[in-house]
Backbone and ligand atoms as CSV (ligand in chain L), in Angstrom:
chain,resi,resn,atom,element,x,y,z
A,1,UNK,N,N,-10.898,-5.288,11.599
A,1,UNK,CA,C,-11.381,-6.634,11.893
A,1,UNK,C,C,-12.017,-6.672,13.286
A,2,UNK,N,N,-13.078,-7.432,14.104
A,2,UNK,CA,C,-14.085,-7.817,14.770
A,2,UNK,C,C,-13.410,-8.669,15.303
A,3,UNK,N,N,-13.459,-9.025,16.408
A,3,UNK,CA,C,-13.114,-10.263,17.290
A,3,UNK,C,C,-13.859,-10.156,18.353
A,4,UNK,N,N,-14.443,-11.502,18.474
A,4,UNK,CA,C,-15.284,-11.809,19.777
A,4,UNK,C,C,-15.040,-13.069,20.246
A,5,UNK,N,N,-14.422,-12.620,21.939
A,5,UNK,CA,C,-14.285,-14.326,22.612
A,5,UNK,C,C,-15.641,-14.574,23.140
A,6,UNK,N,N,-15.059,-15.879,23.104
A,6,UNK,CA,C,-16.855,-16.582,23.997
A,6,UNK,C,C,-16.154,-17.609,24.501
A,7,UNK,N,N,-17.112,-17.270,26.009
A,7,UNK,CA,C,-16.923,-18.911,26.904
A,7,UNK,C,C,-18.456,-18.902,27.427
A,8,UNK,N,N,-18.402,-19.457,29.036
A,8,UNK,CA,C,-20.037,-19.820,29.270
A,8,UNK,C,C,-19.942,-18.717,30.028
A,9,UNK,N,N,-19.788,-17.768,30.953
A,9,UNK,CA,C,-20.186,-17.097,31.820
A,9,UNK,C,C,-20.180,-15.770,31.232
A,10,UNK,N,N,-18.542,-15.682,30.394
A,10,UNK,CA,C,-17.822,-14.625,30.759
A,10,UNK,C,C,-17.492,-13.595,31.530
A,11,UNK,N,N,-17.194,-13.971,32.654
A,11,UNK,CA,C,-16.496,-13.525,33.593
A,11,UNK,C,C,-14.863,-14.004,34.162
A,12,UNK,N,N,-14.656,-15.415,33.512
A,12,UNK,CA,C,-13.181,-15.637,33.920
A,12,UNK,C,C,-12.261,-15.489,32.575
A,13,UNK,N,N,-12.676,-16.698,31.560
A,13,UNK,CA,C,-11.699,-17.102,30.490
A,13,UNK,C,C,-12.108,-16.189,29.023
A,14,UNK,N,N,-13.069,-15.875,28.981
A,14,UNK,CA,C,-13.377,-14.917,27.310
A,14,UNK,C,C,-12.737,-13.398,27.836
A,15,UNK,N,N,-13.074,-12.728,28.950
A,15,UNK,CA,C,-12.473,-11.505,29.269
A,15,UNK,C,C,-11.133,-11.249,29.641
A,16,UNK,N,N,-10.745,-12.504,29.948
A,16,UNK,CA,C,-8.824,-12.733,30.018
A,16,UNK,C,C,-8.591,-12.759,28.478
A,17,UNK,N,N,-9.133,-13.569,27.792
A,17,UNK,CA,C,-8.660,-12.992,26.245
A,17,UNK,C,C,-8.762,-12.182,25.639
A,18,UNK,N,N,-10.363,-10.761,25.966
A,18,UNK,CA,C,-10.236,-10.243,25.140
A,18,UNK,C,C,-9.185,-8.866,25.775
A,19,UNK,N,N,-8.892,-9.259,27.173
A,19,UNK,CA,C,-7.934,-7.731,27.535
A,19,UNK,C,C,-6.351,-8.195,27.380
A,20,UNK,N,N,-6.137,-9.738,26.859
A,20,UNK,CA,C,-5.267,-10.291,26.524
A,20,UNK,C,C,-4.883,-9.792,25.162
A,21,UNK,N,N,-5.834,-10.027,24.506
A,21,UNK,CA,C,-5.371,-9.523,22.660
A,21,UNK,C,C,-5.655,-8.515,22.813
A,22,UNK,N,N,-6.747,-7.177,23.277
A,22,UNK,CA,C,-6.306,-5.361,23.406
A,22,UNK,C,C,-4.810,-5.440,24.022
A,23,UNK,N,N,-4.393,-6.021,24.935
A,23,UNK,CA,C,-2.968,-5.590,25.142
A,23,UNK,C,C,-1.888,-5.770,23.849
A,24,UNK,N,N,-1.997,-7.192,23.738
A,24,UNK,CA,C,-1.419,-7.555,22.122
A,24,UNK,C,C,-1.349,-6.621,21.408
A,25,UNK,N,N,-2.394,-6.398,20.842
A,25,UNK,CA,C,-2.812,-5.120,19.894
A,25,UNK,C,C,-2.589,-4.220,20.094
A,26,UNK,N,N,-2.508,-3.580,21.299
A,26,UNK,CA,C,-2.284,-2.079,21.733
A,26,UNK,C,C,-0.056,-1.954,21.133
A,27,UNK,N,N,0.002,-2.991,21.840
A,27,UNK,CA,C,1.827,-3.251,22.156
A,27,UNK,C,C,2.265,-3.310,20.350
A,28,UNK,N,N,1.804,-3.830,19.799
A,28,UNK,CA,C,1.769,-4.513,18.773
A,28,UNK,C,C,0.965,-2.931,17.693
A,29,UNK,N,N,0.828,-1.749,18.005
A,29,UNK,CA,C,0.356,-0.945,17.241
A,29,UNK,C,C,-1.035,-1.386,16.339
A,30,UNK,N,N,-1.538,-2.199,16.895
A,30,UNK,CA,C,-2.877,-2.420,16.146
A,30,UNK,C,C,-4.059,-2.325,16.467
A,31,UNK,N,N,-4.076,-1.800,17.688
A,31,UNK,CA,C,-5.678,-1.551,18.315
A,31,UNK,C,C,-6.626,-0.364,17.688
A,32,UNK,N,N,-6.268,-0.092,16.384
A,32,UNK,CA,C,-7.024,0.969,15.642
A,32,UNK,C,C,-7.510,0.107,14.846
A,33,UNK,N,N,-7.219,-1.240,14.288
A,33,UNK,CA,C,-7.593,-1.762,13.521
A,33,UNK,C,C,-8.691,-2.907,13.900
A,34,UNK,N,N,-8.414,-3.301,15.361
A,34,UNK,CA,C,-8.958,-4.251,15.549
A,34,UNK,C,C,-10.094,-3.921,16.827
A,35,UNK,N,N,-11.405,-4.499,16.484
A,35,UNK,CA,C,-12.249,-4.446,17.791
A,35,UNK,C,C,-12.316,-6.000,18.380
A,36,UNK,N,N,-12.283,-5.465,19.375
A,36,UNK,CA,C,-12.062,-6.774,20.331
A,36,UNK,C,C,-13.265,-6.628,22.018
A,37,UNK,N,N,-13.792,-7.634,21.616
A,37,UNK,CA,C,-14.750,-8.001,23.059
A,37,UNK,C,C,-14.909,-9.441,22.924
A,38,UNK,N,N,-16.171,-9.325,24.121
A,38,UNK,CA,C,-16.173,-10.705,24.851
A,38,UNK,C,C,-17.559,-11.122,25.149
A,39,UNK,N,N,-18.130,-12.195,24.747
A,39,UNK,CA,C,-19.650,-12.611,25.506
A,39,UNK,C,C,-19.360,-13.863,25.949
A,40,UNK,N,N,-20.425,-14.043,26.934
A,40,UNK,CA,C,-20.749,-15.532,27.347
A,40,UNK,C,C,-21.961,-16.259,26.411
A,41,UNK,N,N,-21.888,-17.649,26.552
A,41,UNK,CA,C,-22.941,-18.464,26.066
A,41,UNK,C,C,-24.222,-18.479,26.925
A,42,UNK,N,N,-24.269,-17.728,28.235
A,42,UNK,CA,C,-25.089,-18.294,29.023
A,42,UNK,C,C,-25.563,-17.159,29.484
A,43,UNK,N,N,-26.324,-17.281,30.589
A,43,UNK,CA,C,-26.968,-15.676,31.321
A,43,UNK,C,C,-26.982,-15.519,32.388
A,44,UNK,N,N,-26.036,-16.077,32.651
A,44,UNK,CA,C,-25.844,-16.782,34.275
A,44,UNK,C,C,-25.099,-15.872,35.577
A,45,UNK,N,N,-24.016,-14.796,34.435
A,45,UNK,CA,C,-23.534,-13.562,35.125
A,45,UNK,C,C,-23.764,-12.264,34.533
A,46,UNK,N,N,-24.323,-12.591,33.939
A,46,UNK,CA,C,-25.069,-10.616,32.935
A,46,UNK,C,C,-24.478,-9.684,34.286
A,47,UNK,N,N,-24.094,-9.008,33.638
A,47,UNK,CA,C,-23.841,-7.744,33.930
A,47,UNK,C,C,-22.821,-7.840,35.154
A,48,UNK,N,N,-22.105,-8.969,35.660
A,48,UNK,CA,C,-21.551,-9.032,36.458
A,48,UNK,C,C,-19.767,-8.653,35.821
A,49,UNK,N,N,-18.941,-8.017,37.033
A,49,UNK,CA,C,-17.886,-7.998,36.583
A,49,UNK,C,C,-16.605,-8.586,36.447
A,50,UNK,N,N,-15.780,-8.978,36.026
A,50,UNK,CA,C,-14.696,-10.199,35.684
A,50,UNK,C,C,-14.848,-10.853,37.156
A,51,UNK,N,N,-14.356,-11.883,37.054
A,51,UNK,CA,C,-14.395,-12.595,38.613
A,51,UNK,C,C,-12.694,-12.730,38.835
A,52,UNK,N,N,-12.713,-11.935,40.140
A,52,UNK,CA,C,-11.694,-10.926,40.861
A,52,UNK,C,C,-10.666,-11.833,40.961
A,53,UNK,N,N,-10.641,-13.479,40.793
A,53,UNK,CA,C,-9.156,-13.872,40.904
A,53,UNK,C,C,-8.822,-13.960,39.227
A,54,UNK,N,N,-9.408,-13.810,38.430
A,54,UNK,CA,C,-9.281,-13.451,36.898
A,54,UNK,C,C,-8.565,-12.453,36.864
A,55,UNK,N,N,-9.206,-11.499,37.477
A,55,UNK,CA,C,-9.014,-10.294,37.480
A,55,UNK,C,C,-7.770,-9.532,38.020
A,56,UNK,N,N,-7.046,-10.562,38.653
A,56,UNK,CA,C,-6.069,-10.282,40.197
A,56,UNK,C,C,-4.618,-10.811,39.270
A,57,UNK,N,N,-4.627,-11.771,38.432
A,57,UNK,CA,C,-4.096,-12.640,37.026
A,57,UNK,C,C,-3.776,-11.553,36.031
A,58,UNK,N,N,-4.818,-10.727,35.500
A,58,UNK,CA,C,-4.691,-9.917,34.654
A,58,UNK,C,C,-3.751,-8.598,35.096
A,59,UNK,N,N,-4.192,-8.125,36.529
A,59,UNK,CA,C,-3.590,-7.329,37.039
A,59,UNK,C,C,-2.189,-7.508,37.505
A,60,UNK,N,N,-1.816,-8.844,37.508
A,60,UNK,CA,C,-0.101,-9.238,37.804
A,60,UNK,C,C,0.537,-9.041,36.591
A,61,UNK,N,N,0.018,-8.739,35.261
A,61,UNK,CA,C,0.524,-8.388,34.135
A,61,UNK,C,C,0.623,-7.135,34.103
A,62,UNK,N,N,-0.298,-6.396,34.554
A,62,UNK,CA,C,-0.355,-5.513,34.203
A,62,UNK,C,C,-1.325,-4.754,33.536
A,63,UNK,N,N,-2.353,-5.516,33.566
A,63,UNK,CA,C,-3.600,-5.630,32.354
A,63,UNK,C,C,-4.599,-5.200,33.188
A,64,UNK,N,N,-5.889,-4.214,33.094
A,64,UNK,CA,C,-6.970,-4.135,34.155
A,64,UNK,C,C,-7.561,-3.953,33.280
A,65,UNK,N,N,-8.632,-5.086,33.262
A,65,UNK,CA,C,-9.937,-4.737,32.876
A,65,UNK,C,C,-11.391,-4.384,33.705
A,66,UNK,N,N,-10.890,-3.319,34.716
A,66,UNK,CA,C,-12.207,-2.235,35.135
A,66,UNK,C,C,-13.245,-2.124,33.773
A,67,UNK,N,N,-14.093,-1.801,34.284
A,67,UNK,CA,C,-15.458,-1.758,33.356
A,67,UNK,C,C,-16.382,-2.510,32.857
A,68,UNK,N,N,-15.608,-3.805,32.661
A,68,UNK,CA,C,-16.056,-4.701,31.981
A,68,UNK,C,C,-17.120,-5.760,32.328
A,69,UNK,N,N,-18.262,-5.825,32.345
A,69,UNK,CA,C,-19.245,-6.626,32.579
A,69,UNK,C,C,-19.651,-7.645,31.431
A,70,UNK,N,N,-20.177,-8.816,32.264
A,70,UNK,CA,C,-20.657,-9.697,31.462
A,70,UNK,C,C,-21.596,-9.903,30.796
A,71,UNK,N,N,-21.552,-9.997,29.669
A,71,UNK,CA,C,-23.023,-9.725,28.214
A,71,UNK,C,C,-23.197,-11.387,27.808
A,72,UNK,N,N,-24.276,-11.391,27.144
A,72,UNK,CA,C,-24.705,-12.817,26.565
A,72,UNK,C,C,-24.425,-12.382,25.196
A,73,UNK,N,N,-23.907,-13.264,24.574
A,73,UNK,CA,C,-23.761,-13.423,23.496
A,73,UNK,C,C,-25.230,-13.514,22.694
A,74,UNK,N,N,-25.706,-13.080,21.427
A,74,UNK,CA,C,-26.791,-12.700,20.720
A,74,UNK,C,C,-26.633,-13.251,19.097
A,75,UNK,N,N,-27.908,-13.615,18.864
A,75,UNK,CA,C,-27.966,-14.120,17.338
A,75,UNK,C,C,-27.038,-13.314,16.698
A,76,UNK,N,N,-27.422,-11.710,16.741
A,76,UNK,CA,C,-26.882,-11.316,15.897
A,76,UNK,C,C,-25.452,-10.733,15.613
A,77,UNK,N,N,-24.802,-11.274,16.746
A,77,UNK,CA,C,-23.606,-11.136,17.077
A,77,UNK,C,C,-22.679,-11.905,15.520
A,78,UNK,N,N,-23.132,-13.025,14.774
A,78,UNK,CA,C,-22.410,-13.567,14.372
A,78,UNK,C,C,-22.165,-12.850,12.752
A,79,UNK,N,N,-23.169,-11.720,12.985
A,79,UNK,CA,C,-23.235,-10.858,11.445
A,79,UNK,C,C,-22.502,-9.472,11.748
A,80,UNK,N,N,-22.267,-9.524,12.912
A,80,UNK,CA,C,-21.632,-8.234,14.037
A,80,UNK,C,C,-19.899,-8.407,14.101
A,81,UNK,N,N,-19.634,-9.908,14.102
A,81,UNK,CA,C,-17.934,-9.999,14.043
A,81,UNK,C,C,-17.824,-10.798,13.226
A,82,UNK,N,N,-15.994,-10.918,12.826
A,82,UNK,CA,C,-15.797,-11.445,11.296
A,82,UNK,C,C,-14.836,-12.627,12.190
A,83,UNK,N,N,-14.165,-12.736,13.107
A,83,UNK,CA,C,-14.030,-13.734,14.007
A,83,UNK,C,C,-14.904,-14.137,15.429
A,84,UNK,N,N,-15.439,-15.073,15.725
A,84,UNK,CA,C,-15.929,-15.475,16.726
A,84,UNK,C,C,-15.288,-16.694,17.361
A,85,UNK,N,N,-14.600,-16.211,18.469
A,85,UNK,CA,C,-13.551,-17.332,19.188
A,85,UNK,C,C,-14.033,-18.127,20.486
A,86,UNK,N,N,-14.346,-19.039,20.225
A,86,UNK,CA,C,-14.843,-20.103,21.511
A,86,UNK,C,C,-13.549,-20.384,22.468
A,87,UNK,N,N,-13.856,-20.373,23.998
A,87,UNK,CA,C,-12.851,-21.131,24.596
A,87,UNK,C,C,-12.540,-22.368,25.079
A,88,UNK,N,N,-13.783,-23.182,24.657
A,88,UNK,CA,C,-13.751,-24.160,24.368
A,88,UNK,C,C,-14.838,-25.455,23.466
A,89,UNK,N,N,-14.774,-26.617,23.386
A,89,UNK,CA,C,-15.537,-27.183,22.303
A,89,UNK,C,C,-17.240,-26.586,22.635
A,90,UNK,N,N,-17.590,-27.097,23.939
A,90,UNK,CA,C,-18.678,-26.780,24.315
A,90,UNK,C,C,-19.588,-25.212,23.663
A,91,UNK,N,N,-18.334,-24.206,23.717
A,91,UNK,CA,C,-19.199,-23.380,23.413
A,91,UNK,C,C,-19.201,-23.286,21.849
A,92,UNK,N,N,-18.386,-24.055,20.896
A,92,UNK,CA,C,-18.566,-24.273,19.566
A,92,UNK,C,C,-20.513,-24.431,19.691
A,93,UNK,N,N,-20.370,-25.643,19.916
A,93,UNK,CA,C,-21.526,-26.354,19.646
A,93,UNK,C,C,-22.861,-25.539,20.204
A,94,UNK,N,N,-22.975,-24.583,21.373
A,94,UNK,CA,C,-23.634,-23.577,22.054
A,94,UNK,C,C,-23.991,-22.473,20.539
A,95,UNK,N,N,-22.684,-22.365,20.472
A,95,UNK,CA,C,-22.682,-21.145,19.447
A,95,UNK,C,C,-23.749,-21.825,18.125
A,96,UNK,N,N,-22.939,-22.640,17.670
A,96,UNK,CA,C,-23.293,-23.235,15.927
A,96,UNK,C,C,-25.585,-23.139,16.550
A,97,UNK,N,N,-25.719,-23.833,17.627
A,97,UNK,CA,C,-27.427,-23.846,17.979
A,97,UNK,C,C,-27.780,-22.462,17.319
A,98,UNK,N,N,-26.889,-21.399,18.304
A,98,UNK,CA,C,-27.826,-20.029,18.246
A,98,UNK,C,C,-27.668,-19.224,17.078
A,99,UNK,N,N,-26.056,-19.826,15.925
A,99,UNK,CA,C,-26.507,-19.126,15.371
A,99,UNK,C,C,-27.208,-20.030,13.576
A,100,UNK,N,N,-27.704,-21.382,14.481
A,100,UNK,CA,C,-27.812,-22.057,13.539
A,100,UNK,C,C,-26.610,-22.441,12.189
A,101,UNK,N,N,-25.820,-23.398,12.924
A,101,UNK,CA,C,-24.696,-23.253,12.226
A,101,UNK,C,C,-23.433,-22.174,11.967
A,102,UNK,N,N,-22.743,-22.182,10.529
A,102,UNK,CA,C,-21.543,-21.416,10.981
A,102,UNK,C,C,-20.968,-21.011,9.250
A,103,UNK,N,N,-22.233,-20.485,8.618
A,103,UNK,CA,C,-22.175,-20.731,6.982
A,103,UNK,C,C,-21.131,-20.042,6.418
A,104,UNK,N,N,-20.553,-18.919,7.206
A,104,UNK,CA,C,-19.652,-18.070,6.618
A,104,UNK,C,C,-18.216,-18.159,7.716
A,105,UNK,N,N,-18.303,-19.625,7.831
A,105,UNK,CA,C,-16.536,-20.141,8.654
A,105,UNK,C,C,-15.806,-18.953,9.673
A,106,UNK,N,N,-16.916,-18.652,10.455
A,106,UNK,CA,C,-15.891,-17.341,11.655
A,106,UNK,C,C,-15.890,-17.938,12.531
A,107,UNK,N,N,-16.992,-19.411,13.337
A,107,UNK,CA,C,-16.180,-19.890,14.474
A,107,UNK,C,C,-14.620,-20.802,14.584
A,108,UNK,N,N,-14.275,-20.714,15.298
A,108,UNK,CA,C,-12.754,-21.086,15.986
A,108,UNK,C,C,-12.751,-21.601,17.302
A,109,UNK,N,N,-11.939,-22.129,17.887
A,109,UNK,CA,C,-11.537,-22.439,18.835
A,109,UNK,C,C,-9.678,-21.685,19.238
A,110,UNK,N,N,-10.045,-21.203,20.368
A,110,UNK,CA,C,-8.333,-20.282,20.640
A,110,UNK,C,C,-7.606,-20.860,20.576
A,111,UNK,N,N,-7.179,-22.302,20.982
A,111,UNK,CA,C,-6.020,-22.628,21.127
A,111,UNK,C,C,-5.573,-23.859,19.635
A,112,UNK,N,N,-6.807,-23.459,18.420
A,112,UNK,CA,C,-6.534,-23.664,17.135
A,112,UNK,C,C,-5.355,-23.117,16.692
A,113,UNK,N,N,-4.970,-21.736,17.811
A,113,UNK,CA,C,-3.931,-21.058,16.812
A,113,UNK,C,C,-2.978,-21.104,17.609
A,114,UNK,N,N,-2.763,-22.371,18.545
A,114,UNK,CA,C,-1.320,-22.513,19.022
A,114,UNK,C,C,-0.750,-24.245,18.212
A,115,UNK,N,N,0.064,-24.744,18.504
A,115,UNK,CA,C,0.575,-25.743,18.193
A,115,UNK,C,C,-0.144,-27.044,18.975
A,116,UNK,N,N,-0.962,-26.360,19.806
A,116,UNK,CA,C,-1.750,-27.749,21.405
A,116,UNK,C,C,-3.341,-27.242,20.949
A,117,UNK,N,N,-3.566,-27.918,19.949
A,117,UNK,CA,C,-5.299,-27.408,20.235
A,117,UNK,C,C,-5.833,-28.488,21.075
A,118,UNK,N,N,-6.959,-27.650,21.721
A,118,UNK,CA,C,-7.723,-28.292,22.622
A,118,UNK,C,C,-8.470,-27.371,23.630
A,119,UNK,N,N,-9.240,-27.358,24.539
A,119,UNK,CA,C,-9.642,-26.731,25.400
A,119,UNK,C,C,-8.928,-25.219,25.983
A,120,UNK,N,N,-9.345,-24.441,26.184
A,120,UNK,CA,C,-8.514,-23.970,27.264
A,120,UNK,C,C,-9.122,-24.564,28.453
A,121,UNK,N,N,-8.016,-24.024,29.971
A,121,UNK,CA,C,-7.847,-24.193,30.836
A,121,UNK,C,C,-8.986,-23.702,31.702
A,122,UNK,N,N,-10.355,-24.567,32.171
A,122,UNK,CA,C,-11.138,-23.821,33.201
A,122,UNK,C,C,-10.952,-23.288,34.553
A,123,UNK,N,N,-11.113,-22.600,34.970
A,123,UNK,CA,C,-10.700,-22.295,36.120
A,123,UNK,C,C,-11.480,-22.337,37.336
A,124,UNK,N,N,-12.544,-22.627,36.682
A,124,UNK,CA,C,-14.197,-22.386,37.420
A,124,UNK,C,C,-13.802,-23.344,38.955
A,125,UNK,N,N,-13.236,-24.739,38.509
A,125,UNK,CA,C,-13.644,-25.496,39.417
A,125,UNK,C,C,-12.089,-25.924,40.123
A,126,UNK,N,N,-11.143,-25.583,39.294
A,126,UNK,CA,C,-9.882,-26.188,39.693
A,126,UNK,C,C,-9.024,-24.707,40.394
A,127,UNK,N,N,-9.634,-23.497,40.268
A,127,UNK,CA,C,-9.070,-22.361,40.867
A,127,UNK,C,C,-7.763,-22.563,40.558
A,128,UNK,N,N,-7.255,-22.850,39.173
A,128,UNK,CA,C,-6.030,-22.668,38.223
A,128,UNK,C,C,-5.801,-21.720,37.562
A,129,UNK,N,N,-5.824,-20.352,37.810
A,129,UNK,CA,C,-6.094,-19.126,36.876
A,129,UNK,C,C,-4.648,-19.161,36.014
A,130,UNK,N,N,-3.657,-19.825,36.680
A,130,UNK,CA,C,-2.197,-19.977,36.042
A,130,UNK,C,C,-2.188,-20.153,34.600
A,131,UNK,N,N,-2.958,-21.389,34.895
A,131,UNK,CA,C,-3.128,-21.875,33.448
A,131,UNK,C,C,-3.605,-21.433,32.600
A,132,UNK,N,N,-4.899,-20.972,32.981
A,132,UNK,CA,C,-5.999,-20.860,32.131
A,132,UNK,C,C,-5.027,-19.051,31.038
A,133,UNK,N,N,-4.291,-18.344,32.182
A,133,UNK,CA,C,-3.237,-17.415,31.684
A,133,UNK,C,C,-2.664,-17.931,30.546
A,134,UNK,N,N,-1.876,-18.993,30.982
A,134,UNK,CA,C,-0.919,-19.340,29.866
A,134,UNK,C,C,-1.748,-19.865,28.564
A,135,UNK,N,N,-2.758,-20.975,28.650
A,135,UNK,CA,C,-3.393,-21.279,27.644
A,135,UNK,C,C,-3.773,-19.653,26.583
A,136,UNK,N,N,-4.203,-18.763,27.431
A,136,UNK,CA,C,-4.946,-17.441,26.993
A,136,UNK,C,C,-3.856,-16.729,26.050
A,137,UNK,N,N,-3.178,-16.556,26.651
A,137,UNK,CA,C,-1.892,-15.306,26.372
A,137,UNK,C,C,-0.926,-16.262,24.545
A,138,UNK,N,N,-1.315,-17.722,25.081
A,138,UNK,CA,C,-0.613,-18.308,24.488
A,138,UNK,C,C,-1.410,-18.385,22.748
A,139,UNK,N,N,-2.615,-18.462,22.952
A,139,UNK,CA,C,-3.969,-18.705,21.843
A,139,UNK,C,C,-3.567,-17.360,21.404
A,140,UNK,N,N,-3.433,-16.029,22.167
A,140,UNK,CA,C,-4.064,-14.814,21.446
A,140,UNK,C,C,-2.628,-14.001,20.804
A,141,UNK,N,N,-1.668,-15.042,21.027
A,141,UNK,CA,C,-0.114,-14.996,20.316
A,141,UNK,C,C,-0.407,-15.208,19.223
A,142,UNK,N,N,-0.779,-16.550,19.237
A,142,UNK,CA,C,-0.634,-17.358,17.822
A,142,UNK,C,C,-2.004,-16.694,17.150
A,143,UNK,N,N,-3.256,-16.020,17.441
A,143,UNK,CA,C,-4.099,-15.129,16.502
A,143,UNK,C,C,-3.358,-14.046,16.316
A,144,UNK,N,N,-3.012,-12.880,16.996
A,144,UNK,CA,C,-2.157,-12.083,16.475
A,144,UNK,C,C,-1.129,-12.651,15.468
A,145,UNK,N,N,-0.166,-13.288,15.374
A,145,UNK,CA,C,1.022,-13.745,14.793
A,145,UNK,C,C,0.247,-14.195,13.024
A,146,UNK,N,N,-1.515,-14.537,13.289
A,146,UNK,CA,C,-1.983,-15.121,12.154
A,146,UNK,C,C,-2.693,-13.961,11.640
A,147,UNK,N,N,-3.155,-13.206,12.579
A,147,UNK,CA,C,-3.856,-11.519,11.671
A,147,UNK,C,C,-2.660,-11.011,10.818
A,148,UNK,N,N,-1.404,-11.025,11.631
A,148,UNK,CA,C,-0.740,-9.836,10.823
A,148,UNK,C,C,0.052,-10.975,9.798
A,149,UNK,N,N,0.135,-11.966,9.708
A,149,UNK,CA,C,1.030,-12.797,8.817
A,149,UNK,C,C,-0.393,-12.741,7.114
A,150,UNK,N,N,-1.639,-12.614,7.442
A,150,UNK,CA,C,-2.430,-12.598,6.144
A,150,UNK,C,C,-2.562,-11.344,5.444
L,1,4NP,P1,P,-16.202,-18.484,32.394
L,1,4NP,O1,O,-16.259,-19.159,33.838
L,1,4NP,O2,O,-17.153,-19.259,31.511
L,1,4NP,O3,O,-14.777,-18.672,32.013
L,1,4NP,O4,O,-16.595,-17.044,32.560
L,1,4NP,C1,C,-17.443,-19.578,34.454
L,1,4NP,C2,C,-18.298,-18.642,35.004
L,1,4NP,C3,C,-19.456,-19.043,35.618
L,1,4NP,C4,C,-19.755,-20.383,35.663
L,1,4NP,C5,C,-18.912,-21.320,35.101
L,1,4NP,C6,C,-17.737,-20.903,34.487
L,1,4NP,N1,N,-20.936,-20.804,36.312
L,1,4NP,O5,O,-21.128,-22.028,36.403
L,1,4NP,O6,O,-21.733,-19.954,36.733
């Protein structure tokens, strides 16, 4: 299975999820099964790398995502993964434009798969990476818990 997060930059909240669910997956014996990355909606940090208090969050876990630069998300991305996970409404609606709708039901929203849907936590402006953790860790529970329960 394919999994792709999306937010607007990706550099804070889609790359905390996707080294959030490789950890999942790894812990969880399933990272053979599952590909997991990350784009932004926008083009605003191409090629730039996680933004370092993201990054500083991930690393108090234990988690480093070295390497990882920021990509734009692409039309043909949506024939490329069999989940496509928004981190929030905004980039639903970003997404459904580019890829003209959503005919074969793979967009989502992350925190669909906790018990609190709604947004995740931005961090952009409130320098809350706490949260935006817990919202993350908490969404890519409840997708794991729903991959392996089907
Ligand atoms: P992200 O965070 O979408 O979670 O990667 C942001 C990154 C950049 C901007 C906003 C949010 N920006 O305005 O450039």
């Amino acid at each position: 299975m394919r999994i792709l997060f999306v937010c607007l930059g990706n550099i804070c909240r889609s790359p905390m999820a996707e080294f959030v669910m490789k950890d999942l997956a790894e812990k969880a014996g399933l990272s053979h099964e599952l590909h997991i990355a990350s784009a932004g909606t926008s083009d605003e940090e191409l090629g730039n790398p996680v933004y370092p208090p993201a990054r500083r969050k991930l690393l108090e876990h234990g988690i480093d995502p070295s390497g990882k630069t920021a990509r734009q998300l692409q039309r043909d991305d949506y024939r490329r993964y069999d989940l496509i996970i928004g981190m929030e409404r905004s980039n639903l609606r970003a997404m459904e434009r580019l890829f003209g709708g959503d005919p074969e039901g793979k967009l989502h929203l992350l925190l669909d798969y906790t018990g609190r849907p709604g947004d995740v936590a931005d961090p952009w402006y409130t320098r809350d990476f706490e949260s935006t953790w817990r919202d993350v860790l908490e969404g890519c529970q409840g997708l794991l818990e729903k991959i392996t329960n089907n």
